[in-house]
Structure formats: structure tokens, C-alpha cells
C-alpha positions as a Markdown table, in Angstrom:
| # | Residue | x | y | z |
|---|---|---|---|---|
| 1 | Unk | -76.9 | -94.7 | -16.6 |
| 2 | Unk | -73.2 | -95.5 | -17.4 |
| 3 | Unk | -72.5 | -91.5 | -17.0 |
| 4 | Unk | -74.1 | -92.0 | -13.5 |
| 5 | Unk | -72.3 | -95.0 | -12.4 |
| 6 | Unk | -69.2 | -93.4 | -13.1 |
| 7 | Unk | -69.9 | -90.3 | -11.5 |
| 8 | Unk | -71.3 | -91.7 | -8.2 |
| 9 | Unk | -67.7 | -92.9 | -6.7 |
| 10 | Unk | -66.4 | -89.5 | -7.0 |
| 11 | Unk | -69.5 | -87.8 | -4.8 |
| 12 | Unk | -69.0 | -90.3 | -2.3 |
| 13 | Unk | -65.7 | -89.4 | -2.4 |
| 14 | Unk | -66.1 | -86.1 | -1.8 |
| 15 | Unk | -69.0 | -86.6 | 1.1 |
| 16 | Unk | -66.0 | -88.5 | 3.3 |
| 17 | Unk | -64.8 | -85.7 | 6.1 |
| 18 | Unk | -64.5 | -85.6 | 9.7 |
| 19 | Unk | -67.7 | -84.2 | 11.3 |
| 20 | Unk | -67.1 | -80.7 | 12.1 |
| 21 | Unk | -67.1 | -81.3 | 16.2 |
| 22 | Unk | -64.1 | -83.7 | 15.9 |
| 23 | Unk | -60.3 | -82.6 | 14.5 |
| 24 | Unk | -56.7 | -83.5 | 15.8 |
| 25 | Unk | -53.3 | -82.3 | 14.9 |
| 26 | Unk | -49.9 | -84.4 | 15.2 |
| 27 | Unk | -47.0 | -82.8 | 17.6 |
| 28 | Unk | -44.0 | -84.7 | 16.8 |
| 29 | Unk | -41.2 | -82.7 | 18.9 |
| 30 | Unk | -43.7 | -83.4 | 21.9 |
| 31 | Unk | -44.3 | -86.8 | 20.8 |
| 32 | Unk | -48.2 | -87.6 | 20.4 |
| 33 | Unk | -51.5 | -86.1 | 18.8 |
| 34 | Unk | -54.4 | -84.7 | 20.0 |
| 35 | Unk | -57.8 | -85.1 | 19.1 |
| 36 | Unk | -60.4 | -82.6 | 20.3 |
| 37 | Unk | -63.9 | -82.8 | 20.2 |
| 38 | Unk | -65.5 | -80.0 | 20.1 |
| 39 | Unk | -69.1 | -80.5 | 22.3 |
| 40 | Unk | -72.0 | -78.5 | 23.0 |
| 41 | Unk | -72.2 | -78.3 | 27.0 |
| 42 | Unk | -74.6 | -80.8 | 27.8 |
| 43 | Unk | -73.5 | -83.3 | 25.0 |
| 44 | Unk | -73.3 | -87.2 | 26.6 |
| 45 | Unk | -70.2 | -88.7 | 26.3 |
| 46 | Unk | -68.3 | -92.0 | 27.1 |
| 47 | Unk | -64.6 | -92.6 | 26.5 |
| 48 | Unk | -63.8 | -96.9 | 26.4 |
| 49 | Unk | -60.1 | -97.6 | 26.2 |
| 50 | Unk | -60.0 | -101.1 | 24.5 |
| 51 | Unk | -56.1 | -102.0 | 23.6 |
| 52 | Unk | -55.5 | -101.7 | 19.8 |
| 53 | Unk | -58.9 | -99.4 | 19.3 |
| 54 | Unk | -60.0 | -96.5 | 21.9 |
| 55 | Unk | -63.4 | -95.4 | 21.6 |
| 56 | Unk | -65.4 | -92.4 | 22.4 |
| 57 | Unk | -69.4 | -92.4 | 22.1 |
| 58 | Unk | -70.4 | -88.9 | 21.8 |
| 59 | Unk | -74.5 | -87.9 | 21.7 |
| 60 | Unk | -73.9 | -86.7 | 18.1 |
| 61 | Unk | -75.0 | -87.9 | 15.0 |
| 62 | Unk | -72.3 | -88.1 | 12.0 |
| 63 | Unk | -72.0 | -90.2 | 8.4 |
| 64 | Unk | -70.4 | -93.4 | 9.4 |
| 65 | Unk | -67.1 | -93.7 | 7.4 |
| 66 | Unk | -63.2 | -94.7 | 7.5 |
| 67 | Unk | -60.8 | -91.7 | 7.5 |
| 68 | Unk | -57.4 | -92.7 | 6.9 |
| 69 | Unk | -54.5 | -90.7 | 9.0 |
| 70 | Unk | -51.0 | -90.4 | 8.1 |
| 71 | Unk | -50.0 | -90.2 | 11.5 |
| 72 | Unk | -47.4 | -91.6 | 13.8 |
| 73 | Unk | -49.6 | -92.6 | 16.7 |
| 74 | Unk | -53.5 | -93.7 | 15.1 |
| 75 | Unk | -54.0 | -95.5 | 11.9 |
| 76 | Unk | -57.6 | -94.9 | 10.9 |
| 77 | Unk | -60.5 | -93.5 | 12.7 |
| 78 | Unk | -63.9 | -95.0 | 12.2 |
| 79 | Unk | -67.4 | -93.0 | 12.8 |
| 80 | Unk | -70.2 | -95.6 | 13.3 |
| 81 | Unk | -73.3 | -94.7 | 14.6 |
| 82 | Unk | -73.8 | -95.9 | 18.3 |
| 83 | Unk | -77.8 | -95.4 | 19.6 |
| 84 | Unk | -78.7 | -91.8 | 18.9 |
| 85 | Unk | -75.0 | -90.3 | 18.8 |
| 86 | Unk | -71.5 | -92.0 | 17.2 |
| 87 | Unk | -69.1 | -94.2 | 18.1 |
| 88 | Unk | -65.2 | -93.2 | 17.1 |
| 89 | Unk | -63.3 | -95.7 | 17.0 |
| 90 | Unk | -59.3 | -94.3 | 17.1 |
| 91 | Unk | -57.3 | -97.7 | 15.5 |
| 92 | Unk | -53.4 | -96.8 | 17.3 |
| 93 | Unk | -50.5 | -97.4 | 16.0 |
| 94 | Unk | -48.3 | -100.8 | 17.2 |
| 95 | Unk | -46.8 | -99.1 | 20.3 |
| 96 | Unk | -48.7 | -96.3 | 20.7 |
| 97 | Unk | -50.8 | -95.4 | 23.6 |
| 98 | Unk | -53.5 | -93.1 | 24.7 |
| 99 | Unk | -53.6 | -91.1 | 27.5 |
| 100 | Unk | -56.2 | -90.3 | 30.2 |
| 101 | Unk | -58.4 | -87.8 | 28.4 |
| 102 | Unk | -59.5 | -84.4 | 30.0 |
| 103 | Unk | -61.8 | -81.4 | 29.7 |
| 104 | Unk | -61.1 | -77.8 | 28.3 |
| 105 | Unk | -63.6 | -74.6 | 28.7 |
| 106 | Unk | -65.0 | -74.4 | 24.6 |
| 107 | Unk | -66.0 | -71.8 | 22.8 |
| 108 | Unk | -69.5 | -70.0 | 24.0 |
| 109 | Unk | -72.0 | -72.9 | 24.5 |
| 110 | Unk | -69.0 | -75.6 | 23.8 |
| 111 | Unk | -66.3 | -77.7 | 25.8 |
| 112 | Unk | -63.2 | -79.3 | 24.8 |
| 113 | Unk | -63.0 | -83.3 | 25.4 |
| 114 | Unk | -59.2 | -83.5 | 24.9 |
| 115 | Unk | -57.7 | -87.2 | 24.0 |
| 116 | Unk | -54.3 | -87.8 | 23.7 |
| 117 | Unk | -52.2 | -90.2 | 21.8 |
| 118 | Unk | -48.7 | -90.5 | 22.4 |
| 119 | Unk | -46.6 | -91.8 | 19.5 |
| 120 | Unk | -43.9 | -95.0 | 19.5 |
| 121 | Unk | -40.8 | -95.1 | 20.6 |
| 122 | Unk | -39.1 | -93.0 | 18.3 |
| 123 | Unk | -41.7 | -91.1 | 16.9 |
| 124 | Unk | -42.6 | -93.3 | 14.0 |
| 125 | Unk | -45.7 | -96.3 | 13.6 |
| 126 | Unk | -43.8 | -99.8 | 13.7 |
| 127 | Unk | -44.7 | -100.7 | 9.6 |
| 128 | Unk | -48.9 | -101.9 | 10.0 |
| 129 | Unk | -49.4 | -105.8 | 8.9 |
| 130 | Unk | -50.5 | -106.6 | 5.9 |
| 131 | Unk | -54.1 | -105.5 | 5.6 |
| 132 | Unk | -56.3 | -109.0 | 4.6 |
| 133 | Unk | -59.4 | -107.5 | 2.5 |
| 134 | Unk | -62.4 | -106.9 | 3.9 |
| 135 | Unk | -65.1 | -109.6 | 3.8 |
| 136 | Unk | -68.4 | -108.7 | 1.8 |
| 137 | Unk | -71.2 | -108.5 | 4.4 |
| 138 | Unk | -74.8 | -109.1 | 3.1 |
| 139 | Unk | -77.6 | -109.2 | 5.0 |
| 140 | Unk | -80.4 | -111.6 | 4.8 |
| 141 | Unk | -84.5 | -110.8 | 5.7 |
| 142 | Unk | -86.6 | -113.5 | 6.1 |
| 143 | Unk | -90.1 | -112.0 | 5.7 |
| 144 | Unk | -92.6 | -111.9 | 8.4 |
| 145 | Unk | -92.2 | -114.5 | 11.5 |
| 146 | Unk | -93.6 | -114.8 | 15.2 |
| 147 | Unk | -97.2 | -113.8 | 14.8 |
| 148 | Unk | -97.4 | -112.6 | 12.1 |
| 149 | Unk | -97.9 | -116.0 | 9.1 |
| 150 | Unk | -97.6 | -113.9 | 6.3 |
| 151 | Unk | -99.5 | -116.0 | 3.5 |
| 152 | Unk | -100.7 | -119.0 | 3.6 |
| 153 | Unk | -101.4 | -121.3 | 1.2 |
| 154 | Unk | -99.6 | -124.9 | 0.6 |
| 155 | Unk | -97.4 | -123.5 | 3.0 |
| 156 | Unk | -96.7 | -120.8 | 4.9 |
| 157 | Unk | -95.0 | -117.7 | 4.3 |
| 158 | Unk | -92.7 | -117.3 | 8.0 |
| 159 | Unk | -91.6 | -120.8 | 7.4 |
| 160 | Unk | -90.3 | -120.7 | 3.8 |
| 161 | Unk | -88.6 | -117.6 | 3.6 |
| 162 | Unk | -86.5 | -118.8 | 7.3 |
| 163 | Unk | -85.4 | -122.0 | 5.3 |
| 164 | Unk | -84.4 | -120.3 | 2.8 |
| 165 | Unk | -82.7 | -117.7 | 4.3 |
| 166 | Unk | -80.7 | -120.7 | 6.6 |
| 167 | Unk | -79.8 | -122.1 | 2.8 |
| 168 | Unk | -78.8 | -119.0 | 1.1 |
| 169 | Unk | -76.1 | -118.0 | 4.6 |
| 170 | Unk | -74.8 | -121.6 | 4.5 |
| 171 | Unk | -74.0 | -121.1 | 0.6 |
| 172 | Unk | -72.1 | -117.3 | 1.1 |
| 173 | Unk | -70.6 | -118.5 | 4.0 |
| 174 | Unk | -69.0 | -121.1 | 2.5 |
| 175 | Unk | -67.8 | -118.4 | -0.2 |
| 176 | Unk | -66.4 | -116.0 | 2.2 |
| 177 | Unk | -69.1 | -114.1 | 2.7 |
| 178 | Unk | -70.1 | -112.7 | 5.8 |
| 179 | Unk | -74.2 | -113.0 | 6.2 |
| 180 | Unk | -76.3 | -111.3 | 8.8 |
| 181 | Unk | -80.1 | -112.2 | 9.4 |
| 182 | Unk | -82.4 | -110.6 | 10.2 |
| 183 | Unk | -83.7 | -112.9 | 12.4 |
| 184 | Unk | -83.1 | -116.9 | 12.5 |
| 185 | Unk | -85.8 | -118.0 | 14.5 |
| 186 | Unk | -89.6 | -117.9 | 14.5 |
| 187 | Unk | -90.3 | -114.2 | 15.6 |
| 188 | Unk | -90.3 | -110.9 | 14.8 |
| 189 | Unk | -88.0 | -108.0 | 15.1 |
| 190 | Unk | -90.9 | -106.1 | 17.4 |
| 191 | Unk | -90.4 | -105.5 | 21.3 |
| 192 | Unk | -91.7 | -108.5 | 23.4 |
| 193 | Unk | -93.8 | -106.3 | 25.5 |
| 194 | Unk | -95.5 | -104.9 | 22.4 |
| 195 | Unk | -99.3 | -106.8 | 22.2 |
| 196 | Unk | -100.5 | -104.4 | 19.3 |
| 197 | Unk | -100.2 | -106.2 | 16.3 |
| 198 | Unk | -100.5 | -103.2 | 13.6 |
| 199 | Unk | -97.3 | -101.8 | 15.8 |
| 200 | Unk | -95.6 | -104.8 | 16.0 |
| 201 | Unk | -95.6 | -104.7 | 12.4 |
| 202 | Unk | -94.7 | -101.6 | 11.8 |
| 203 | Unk | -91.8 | -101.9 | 14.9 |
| 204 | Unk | -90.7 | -104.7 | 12.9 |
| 205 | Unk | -90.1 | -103.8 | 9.5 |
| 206 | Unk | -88.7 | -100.5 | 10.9 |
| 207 | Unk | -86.1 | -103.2 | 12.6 |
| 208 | Unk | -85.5 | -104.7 | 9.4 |
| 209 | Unk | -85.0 | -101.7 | 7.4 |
| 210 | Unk | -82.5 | -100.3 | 9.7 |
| 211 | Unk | -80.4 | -103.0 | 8.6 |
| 212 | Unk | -80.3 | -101.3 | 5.3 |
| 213 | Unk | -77.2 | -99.3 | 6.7 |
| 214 | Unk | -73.7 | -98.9 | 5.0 |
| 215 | Unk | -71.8 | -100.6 | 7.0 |
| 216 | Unk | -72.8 | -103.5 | 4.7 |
| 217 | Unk | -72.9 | -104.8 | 1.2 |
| 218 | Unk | -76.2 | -105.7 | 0.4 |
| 219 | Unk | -79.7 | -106.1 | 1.5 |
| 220 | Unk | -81.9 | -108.8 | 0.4 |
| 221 | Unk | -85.7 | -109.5 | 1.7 |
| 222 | Unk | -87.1 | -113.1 | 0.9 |
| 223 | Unk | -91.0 | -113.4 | 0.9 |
| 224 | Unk | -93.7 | -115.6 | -0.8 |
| 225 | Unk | -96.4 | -114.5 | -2.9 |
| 226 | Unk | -99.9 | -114.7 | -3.3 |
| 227 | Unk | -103.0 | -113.8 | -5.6 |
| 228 | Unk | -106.6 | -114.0 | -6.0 |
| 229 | Unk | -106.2 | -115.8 | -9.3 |
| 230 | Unk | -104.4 | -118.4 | -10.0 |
| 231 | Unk | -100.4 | -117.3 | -11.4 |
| 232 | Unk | -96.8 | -118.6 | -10.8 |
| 233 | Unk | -93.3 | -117.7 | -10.9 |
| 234 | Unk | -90.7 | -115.3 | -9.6 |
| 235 | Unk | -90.3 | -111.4 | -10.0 |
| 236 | Unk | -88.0 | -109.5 | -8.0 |
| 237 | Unk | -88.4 | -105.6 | -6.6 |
| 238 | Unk | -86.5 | -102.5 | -5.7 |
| 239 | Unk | -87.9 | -99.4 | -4.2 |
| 240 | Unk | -89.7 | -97.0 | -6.2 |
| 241 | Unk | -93.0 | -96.2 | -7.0 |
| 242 | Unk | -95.7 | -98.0 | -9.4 |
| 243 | Unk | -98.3 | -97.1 | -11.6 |
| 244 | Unk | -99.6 | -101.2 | -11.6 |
| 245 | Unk | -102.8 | -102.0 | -9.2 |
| 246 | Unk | -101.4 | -105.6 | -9.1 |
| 247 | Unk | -98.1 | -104.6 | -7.5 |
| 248 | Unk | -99.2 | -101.9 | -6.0 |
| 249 | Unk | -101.7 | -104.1 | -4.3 |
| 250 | Unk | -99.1 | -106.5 | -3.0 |
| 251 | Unk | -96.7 | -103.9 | -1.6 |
| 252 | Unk | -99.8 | -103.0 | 0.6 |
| 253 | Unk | -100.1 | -106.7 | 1.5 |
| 254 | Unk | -96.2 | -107.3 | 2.3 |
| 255 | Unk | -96.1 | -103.5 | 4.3 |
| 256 | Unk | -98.6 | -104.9 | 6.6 |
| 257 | Unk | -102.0 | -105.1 | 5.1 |
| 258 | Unk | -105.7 | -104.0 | 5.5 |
| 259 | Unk | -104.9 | -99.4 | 6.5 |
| 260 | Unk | -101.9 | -99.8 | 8.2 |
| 261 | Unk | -100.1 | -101.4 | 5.0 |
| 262 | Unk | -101.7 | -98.7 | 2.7 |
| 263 | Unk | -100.3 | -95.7 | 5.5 |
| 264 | Unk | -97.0 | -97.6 | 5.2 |
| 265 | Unk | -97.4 | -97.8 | 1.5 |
| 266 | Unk | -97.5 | -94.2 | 1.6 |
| 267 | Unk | -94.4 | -93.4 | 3.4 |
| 268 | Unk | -92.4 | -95.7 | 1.3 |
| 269 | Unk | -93.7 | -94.0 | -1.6 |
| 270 | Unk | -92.6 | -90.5 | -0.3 |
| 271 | Unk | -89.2 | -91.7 | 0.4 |
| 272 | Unk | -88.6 | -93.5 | -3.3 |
| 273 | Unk | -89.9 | -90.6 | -4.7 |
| 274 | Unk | -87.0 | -88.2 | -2.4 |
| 275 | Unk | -84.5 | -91.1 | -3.8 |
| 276 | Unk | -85.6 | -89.9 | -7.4 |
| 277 | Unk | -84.5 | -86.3 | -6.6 |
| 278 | Unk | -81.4 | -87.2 | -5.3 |
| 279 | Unk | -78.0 | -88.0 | -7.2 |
| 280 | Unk | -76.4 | -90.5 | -5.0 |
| 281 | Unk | -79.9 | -91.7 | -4.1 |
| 282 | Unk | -80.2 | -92.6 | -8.1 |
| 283 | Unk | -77.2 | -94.0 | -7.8 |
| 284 | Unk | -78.1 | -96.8 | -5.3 |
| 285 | Unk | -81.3 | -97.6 | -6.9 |
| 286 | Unk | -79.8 | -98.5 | -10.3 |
| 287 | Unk | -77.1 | -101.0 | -8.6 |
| 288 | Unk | -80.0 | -102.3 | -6.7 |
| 289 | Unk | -82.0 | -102.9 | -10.3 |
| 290 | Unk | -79.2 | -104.6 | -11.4 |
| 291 | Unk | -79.1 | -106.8 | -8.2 |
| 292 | Unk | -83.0 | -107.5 | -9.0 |
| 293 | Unk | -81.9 | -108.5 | -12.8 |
| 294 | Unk | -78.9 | -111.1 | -11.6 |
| 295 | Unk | -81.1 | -112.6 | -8.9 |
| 296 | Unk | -83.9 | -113.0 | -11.0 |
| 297 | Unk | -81.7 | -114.4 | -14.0 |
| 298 | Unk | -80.0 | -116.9 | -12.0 |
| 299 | Unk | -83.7 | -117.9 | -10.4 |
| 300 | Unk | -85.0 | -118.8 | -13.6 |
| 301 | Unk | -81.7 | -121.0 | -14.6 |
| 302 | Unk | -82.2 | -122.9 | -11.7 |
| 303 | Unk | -86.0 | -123.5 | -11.5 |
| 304 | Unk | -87.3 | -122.9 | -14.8 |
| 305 | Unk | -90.6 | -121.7 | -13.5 |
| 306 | Unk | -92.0 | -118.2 | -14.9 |
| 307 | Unk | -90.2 | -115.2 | -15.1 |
| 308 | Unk | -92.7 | -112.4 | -13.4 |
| 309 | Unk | -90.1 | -109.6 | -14.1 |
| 310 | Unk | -88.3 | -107.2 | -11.9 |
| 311 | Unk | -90.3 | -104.2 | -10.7 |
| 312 | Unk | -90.2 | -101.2 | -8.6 |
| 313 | Unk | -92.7 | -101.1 | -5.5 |
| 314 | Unk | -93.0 | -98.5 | -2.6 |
| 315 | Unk | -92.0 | -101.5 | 0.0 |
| 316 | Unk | -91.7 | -100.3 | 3.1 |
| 317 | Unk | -88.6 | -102.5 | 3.9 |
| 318 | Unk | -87.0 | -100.7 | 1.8 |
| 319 | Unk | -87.2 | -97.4 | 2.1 |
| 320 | Unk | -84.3 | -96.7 | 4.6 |
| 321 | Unk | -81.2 | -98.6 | 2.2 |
| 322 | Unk | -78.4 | -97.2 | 1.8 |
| 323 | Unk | -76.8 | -99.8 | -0.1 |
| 324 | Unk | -78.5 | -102.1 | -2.7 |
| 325 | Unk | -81.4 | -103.4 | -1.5 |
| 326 | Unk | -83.8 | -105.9 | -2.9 |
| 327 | Unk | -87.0 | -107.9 | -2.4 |
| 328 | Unk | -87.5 | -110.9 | -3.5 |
| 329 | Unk | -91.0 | -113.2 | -4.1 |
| 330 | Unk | -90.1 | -116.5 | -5.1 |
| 331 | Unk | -93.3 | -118.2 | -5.9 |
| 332 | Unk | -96.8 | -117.8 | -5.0 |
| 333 | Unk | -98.3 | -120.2 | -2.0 |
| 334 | Unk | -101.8 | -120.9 | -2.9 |
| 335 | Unk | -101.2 | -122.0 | -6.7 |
| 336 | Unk | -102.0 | -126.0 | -6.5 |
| 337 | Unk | -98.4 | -126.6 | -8.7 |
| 338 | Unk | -96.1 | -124.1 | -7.5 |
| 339 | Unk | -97.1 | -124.2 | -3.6 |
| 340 | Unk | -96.6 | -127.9 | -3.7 |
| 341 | Unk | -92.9 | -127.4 | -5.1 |
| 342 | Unk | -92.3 | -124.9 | -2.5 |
| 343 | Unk | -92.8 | -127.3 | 0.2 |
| 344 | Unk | -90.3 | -129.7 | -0.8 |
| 345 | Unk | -86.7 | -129.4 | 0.3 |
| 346 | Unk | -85.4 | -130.4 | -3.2 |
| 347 | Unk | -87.1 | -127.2 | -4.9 |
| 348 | Unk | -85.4 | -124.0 | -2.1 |
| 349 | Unk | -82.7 | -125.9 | -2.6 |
| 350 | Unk | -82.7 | -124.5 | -6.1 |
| 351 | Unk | -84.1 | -121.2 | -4.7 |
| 352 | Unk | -81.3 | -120.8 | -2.6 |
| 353 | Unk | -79.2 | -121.6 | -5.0 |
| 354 | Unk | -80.3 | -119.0 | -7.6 |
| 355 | Unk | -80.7 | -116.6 | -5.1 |
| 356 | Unk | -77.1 | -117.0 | -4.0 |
| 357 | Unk | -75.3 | -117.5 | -7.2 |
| 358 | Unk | -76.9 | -113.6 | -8.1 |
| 359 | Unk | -75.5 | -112.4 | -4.9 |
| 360 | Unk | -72.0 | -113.9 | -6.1 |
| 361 | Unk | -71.9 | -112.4 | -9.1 |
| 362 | Unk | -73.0 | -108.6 | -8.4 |
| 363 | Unk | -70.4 | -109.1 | -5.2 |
| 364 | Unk | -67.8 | -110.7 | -7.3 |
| 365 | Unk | -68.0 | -107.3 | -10.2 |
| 366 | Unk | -66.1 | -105.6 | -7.8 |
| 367 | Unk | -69.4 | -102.6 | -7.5 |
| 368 | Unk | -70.1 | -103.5 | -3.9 |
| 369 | Unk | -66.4 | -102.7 | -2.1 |
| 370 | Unk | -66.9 | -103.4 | 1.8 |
| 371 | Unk | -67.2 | -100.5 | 3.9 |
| 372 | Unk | -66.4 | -102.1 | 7.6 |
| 373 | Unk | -63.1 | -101.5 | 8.8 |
């Protein structure tokens, strides 16, 4: 595992390039650089001129990253993905400006969208300000919402996992952490004029897992359990796939229920077992393991209720991350002791808490660098 850690940096490293449609050049004796993208004719595009940062949306898809320019007239380029194409986001120089861009006759099947940026006064970028480092951004899932309960027991599942999600932002916040919910209200992530309820749910958690993107640090899906028996405690999951009935059974349950959640089941079990096959893919489930360990560790400090274990489970959720991404059941709702505790204010306090505090600390390691520009 520690050979795999170490090697992962230097993959992504190598993966970071400009998509092959998009290059640029400096001219310093004619004072600005051009960047050229390189379209198939047909291709949509939008150019947004925007002060400090000129954009062009282009109907291609790319990786989103940062490339970094030594160049007199734009700082950094960003690639971020913008509907079905990308957004590139040209960060100018102080004093620089961009001109009107125009169109060139491409290669066969291709035009040119030409863009450029003339350089300071003087040919050289006034020295940048100090760059302040990025915030960590982690984003929040309260599980279920709108019509969809989730269990019910002492309480219910849509209610909990909101006020607890409202407790665990107000704690990172207040650390310097940027926190983005999923949602913050009583509703779902599904189109209004959806009325199906088996595609609302799967509309929904295909909202929710699109959040998974790398743009941010970390991912972390807050639910309440349930069982036919009577059981307690916390256990914490990444994706993968399981052998056990008993979690394979609430997977099913949390991907929607009934056929639907067993056809969603399915598809998250397809992609964990891609992620297996795949180097960087390995790479992001053992950081999200180890996210599932500090959680969990710092859930049982605070509650001293029983620890259930961390586990991997085909959750459908899941399946898209690209950064460490975890779920999280933090008690079950129909047992007579623990369902009581989760309805008191007193006891998510100590939830949030926990799950906070584990957030801190894998942030805090220095594994979980913020992408955003």
C-alpha cells in the first residue's frame, strides 16, 4: 500500500497536459501570445471576456486541471468541465489584455478559434501577489430528502442526516474549510417535473454522485441505518464490492430499494470492480479507506456506542468519486436505545463532532491538496 501511495502523485503528475485541441505560443518581439483551439467544424463555442479571467466554453470534453504558464501575458489556465464541453479559464497577467478573438480555416474537418493576449507594458507580468493557499473544499450528502423518508424508526432518516450535515458545515467552516451540500433543505436532487419515484431516485443519487468531482477534497454521504433485528452502532463504507448478505442487503436498501436498488446495486458493483483494475483508481480507494478508519475512530471517541467496522459496499453514491469518498451510517433508527439518542440534539452533537474531527485530521495530513484554482 505504501509503494502505491507513493507512486500515485507521480501518475497524476504525468496525466496533467493540455488537451490536444488547445496550444498557444508566446511572441515577445510582437508583444502577446496566442492561443488556438483547434475545433472540429461544427464544435459550439462561447468566448466570455471577464477582467482578470477570459473564458472560452468549447463543446469538448477534457480532464479538468491547472496548467501553469511561464508567460508574460496569462498566468495559469484552468480546464473545468462546463455542461457537456469545458470551460478555460485564461488567468492574465496584471496589465495584460485580450484581444477580440477571430476564426482561421483548420486543417480538413477543423477551424482555428484564434485568441489573443497582448503582454504588459514592457513585455514582462507586473510580479503576481502573493498566492493565499487554497481552501480545502469538502462536500457534504445528506442522505435521502423530499419524498423520499429513507428509514424510519424513532426518527426519520431525511431529517437526521440534514441536522447533521448543518452541524458538521458549521464545525469546518469555522476551521477554514470550505463545505458544499448537497442539498440544505427538505428535497431531493431530482427534477421537479419528475413524478416517477424509481427515477427520481435514481436522478437523484446520480446528482449527488456527480459531486464526487475533483475539483474538491472530499466526499462524505451521511445516512441512518436500519435492520430486521435488533443492533446498534456505527460502521463506515467505501466503494467496492462485498461478499456479506447483511451489507450487501443495505447497499440495496440505501441505492433505492425493492429492483431498482438491486439494478443500481449492480452498476455500482461494475464500476468498483473497474476501480480494482485501475492504478490511480486503487489509489483513491485506499485514501478513502483510510478516511472511513479516522471518521469511524473519532465516532467512537465521542459516542462510545459500538463500533460496526468500516466496509466496502457497491453504493451507488459512490461510484462516480474521484476523490475520497465515503459513507457513513451513524446509528440504526428503529433500535429502542439508539433511535432514542438519535433524536436528541445533545447526541448529533457528538456525531457531528466525530464526524468532523475525522475530516480535520485526514485534511490536516497534507494527502488531500486542493485542486481549485
Amino acid at each position: 500500500m505504501r509503494r502505491l501511495l507513493w507512486m500515485l502523485p507521480l501518475l497524476l503528475g504525468f496525466a496533467w497536459a493540455a488537451p490536444s485541441w488547445l496550444r498557444w505560443g508566446a511572441h515577445p518581439d510582437e508583444g502577446f501570445t496566442r492561443f488556438v483551439f483547434e475545433l472540429p467544424l461544427g464544435t459550439a463555442y462561447e468566448t466570455a471576456p471577464g477582467g482578470a479571467v477570459y473564458r472560452v466554453r468549447v463543446g469538448l470534453t477534457a480532464q479538468p486541471e491547472t496548467l501553469k504558464l511561464d508567460d508574460a501575458a496569462v498566468e495559469r489556465v484552468v480546464l473545468a468541465p462546463a455542461g457537456d464541453g469545458t470551460e478555460v479559464q485564461l488567468y492574465l497577467q496584471p496589465g495584460a489584455s485580450a484581444k477580440k478573438p477571430f476564426v482561421l480555416e483548420g486543417p480538413e474537418g477543423h477551424f482555428r478559434l484564434v485568441l489573443d493576449v497582448l503582454h504588459p507594458e514592457g513585455g514582462e507580468a507586473a510580479p503576481p501577489p502573493k498566492p493565499k493557499p487554497p481552501a480545502p473544499i469538502v462536500v457534504l450528502d445528506p442522505g435521502h430528502g423530499g419524498p423520499d423518508p429513507g428509514t424510519v424508526g424513532y426518527v426519520v432518516e431525511k431529517q437526521v442526516t440534514l441536522d447533521l450535515a448543518l452541524r458538521v458545515k458549521k464545525i469546518l467552516e469555522a476551521k477554514g474549510v470550505e463545505v458544499v451540500l448537497t442539498r440544505d433543505g427538505d428535497y431531493d436532487l431530482a427534477p421537479k417535473g419528475v413524478k416517477d419515484l424509481h427515477e427520481r431516485k435514481i436522478l437523484d443519487l446520480d446528482k449527488r454522485a456527480e459531486m464526487t468531482n475533483g475539483n474538491r477534497n472530499l466526499f462524505v454521504s451521511i445516512h441512518v441505518n436500519s435492520a430486521e433485528r435488533p443492533a446498534r452502532g456505527i460502521e463506515v463504507y467505501y466503494l467496492g464490492t462485498t461478499l456479506d448478505d447483511r451489507v450487501l442487503s443495505l447497499a440495496i436498501a440505501e441505492n433505492g430499494g425493492g429492483e431498482l436498488g438491486v439494478r443500481l446495486t449492480q452498476k455500482a458493483e461494475s464500476t468498483a470492480e473497474a476501480a480494482l483494475a485501475d492504478l490511480i483508481a486503487q489509489g483513491n480507494l485506499q485514501f478513502s479507506a483510510r478516511l472511513a478508519d479516522v471518521i469511524l475512530e473519532r465516532l467512537i471517541e465521542r459516542t462510545g456506542t459500538t463500533n460496526r467496522g468500516v466496509h466496502s459496499a457497491p453504493f451507488y453514491v459512490l461510484r462516480y468519486a474521484r476523490i475520497p469518498a465515503v459513507l457513513v451510517e451513524v446509528g440504526f433508527a428503529n433500535h429502542p436505545t439508539e433511535g432514542r439518542l438519535l433524536a436528541r440534539a445533545d447526541y448529533r452533537q457528538k456525531l457531528a463532532e466525530g464526524i468532523a474531527e475525522g475530516i480535520l485530521e485526514v485534511l490536516q495530513n497534507g494527502a488531500f491538496a486542493a485542486t481549485n484554482p
